[in-house]
DOLOMI-552827 format. One record per residue (C-alpha): residue number from 1; residue in one letter; x, y, z. Coordinates in Angstrom, 1 decimal, padded with zeros to 4 digits. Example, Ala and Ser with C-alpha at 12.3 -4.5 7.8 and 13.67 -1.06 7.14 Angstrom:
@pos:1; code:A; xx:012.3; yy:-004.5; zz:007.8
@pos:2; code:S; xx:013.7; yy:-001.1; zz:007.1
END
This chain:
@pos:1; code:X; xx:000.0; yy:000.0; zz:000.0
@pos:2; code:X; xx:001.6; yy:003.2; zz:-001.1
@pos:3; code:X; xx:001.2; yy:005.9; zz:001.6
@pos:4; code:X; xx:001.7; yy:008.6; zz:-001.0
@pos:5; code:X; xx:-001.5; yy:008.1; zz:-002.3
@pos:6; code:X; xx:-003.9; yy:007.2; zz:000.2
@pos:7; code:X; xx:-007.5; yy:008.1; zz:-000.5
@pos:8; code:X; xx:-009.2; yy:006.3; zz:001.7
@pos:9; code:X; xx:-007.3; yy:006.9; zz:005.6
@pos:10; code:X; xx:-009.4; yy:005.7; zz:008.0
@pos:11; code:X; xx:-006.6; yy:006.8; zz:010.7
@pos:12; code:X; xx:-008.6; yy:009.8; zz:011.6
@pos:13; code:X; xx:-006.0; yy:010.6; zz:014.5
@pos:14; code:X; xx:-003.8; yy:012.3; zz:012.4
@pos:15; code:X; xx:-004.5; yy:015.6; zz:011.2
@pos:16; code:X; xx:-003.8; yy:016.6; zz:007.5
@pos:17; code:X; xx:-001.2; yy:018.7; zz:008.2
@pos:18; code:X; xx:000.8; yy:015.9; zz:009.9
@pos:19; code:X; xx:000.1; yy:013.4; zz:007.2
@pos:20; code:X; xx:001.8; yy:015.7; zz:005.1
@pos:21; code:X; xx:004.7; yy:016.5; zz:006.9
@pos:22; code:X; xx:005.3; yy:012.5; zz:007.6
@pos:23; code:X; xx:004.6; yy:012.0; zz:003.7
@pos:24; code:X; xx:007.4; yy:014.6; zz:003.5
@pos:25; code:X; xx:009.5; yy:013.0; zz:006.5
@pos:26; code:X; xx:009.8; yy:009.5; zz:004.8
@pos:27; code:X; xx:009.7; yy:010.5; zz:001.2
@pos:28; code:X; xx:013.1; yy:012.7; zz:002.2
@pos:29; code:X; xx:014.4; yy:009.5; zz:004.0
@pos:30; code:X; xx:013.4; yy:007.6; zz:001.0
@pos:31; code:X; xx:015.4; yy:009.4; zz:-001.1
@pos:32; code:X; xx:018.5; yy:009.6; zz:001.0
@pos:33; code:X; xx:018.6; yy:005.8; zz:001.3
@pos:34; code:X; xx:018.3; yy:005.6; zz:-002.2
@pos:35; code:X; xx:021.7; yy:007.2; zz:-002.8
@pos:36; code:X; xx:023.3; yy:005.2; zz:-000.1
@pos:37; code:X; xx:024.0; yy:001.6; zz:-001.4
@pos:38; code:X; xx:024.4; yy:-000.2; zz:002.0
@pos:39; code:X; xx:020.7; yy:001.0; zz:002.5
@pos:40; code:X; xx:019.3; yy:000.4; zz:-000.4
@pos:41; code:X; xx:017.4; yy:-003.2; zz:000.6
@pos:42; code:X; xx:015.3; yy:-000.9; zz:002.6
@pos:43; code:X; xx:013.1; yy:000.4; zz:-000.2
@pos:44; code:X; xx:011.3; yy:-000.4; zz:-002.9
@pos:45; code:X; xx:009.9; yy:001.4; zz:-006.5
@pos:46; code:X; xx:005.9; yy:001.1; zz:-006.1
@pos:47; code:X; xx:003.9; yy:000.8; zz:-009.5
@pos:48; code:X; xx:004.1; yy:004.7; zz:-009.9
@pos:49; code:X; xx:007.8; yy:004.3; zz:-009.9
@pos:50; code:X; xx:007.7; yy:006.3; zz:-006.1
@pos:51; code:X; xx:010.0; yy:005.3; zz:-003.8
@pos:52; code:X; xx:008.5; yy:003.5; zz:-000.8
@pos:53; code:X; xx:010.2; yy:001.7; zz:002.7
@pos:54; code:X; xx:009.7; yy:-001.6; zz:003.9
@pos:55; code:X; xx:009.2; yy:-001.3; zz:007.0
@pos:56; code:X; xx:010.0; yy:-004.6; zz:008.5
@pos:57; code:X; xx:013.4; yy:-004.2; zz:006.7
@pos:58; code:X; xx:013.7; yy:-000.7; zz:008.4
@pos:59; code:X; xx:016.9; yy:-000.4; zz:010.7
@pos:60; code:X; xx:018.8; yy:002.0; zz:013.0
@pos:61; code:X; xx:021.4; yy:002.6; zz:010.9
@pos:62; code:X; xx:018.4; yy:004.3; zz:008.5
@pos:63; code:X; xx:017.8; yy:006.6; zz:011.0
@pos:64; code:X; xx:021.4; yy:007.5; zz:012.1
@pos:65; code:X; xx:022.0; yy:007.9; zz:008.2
@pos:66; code:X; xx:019.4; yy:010.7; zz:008.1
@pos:67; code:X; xx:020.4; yy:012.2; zz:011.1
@pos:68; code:X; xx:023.7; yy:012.8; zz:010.0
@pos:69; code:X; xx:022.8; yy:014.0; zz:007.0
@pos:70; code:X; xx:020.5; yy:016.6; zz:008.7
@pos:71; code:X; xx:023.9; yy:017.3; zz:010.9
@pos:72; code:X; xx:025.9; yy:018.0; zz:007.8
@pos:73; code:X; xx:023.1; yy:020.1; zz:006.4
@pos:74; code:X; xx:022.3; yy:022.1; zz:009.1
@pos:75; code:X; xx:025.5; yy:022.0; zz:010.6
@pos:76; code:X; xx:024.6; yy:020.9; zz:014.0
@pos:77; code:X; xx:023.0; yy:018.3; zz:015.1
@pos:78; code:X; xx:019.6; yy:018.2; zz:015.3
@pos:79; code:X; xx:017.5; yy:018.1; zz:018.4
@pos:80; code:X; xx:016.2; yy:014.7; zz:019.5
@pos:81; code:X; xx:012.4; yy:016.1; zz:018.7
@pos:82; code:X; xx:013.2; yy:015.6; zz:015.2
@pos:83; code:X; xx:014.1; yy:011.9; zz:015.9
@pos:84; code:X; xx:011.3; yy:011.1; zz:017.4
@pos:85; code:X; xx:009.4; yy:013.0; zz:014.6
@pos:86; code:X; xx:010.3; yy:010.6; zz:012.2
@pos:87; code:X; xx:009.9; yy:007.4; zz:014.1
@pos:88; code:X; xx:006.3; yy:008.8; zz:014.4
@pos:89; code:X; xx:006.4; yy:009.3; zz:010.9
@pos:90; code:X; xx:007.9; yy:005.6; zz:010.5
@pos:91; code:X; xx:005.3; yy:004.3; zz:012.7
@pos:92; code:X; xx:002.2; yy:005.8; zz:010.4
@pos:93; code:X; xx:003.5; yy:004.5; zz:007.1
@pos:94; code:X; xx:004.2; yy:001.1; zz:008.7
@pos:95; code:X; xx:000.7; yy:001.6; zz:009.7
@pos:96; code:X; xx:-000.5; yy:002.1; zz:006.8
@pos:97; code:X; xx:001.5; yy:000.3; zz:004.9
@pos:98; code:X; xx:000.7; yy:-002.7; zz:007.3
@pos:99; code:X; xx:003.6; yy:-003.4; zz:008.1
@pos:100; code:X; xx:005.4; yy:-004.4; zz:011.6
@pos:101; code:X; xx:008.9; yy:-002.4; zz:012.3
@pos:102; code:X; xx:011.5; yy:-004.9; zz:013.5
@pos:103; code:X; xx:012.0; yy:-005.8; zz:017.3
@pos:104; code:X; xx:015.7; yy:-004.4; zz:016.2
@pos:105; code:X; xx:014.6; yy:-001.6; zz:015.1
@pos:106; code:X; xx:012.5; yy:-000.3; zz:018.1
@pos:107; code:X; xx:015.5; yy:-001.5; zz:020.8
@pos:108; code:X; xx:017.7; yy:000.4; zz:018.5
@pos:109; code:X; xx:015.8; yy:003.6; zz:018.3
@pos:110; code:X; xx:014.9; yy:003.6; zz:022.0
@pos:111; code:X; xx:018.3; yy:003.6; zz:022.7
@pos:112; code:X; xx:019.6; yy:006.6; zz:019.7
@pos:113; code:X; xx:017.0; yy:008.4; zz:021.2
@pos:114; code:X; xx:018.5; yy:008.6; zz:024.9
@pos:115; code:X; xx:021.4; yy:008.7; zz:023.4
@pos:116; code:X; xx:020.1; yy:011.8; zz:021.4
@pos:117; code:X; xx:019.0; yy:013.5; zz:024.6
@pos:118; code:X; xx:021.7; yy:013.0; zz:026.1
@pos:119; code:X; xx:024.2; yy:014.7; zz:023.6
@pos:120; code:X; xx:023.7; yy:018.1; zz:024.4
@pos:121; code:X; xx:024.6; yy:018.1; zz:027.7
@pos:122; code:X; xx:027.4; yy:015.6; zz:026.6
@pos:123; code:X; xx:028.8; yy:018.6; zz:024.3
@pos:124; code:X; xx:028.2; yy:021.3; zz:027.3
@pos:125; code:X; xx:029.9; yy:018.7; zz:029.9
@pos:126; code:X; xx:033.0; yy:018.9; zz:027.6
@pos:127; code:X; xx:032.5; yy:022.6; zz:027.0
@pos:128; code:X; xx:033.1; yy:022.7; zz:030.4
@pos:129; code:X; xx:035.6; yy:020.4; zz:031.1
@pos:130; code:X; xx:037.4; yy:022.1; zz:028.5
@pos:131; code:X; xx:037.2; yy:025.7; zz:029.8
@pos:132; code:X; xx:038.4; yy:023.7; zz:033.2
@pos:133; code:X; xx:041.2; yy:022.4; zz:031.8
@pos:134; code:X; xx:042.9; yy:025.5; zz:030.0
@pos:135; code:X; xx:042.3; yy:027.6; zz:033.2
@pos:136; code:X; xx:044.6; yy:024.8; zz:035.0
@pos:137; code:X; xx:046.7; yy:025.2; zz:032.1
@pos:138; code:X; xx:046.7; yy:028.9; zz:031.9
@pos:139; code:X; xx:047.5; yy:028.9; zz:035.9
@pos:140; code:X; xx:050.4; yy:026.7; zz:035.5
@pos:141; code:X; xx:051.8; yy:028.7; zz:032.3
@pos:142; code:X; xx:052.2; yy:031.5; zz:034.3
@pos:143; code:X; xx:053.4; yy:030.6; zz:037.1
@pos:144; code:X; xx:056.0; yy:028.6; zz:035.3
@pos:145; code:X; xx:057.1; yy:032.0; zz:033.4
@pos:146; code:X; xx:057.3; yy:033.7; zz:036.2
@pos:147; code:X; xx:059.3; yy:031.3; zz:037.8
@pos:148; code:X; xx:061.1; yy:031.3; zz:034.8
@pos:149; code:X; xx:061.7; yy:035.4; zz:034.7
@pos:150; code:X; xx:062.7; yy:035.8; zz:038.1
@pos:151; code:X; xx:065.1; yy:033.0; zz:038.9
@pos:152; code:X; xx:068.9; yy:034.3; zz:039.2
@pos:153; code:X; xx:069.9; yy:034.9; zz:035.4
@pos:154; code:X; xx:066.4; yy:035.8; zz:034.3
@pos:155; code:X; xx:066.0; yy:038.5; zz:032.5
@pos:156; code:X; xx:063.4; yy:039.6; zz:035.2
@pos:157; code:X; xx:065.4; yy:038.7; zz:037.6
@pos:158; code:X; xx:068.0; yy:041.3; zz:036.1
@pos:159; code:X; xx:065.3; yy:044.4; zz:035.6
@pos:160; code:X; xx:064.3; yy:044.0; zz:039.0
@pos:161; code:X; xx:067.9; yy:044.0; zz:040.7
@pos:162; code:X; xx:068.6; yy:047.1; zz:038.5
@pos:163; code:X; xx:065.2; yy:049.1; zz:039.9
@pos:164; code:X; xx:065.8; yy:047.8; zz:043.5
@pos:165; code:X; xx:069.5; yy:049.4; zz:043.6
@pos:166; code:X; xx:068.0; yy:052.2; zz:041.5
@pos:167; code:X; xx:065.5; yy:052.8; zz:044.5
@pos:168; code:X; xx:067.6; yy:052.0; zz:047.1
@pos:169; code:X; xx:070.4; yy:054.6; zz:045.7
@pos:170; code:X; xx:067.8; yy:057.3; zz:045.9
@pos:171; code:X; xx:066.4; yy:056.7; zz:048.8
@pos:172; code:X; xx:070.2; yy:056.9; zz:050.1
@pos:173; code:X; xx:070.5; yy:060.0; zz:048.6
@pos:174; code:X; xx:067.3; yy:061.4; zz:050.1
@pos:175; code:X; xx:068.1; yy:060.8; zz:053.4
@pos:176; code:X; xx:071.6; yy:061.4; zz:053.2
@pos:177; code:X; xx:070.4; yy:065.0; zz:052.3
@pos:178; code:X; xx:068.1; yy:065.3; zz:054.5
@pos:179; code:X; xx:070.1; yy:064.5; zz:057.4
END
């Protein structure tokens, strides 16, 4: 059953705007596993010559395809939301389509998903860590200059020597004249 051109949906649950934007979802999935020939089992050419998934075929790996193209598109990765967005879109064509999605598939998902939610405070953790770990670094940078400058034969070590006997010489001279 092609999901693409469904007259008759008796799934009243979903509005029209969301059978659109699934239709959307899986056609653009559709098409990127079309280019991508480890993925390619995964769908099939309906009697229109549209691209359609089977569903019981459907894995993770589908899913972690799109994402990533979605991260190279947009540059970021995208927010778990979207995930689950098109696993609801998954599970209405497989609906439709009357087709069961693997027991692999749904373990799989379940765990991208946490995994998904998890990854932005994964990226702040190490933001953190990061900004951490240069301020230790920074801290022991300087103090090892300044170690560095001021031992005996340093050149701070030599500036300061010179303005110490430059102060000390003039505070001799000031209270040699005033006394």
């Amino acid at each position: 059953m092609d999901i693409h051109n469904n007259n008759n949906d008796n799934d009243h649950r979903v509005d029209l705007q969301s059978r659109r934007r699934y239709t959307n979802m899986i056609s653009r999935l559709c098409n990127l596993l079309a280019q991508q020939p480890s993925h390619r089992h995964m769908i099939r050419h309906d009697n229109n010559g549209d691209l359609v998934l089977i569903y019981n075929r459907l894995d993770v790996a589908a899913v972690k395809t799109y994402t990533e193209h979605l991260r190279r598109r947009l540059g970021r990765y995208p927010h778990w939301s979207t995930v689950m967005k098109l696993h609801d879109a998954i599970r209405w064509g497989s609906r439709l389509a009357n087709e069961s999605l693997s027991s692999t598939y749904r373990v799989g998902l379940q765990q991208y998903i946490r995994h998904c939610r998890r990854r932005p405070f994964i990226i702040h953790k190490q933001i953190c860590f990061g900004f951490l770990r240069l301020a230790v670094l920074l801290v022991r940078a300087r103090k090892r200059a300044n170690h560095r400058l001021y031992i005996p034969g340093g050149a701070g070590y030599e500036r300061c020597r010179e303005e110490f006997y430059n102060h000390a010489s003039i505070s001799e001279k000031i209270h040699s004249n005033s006394g």
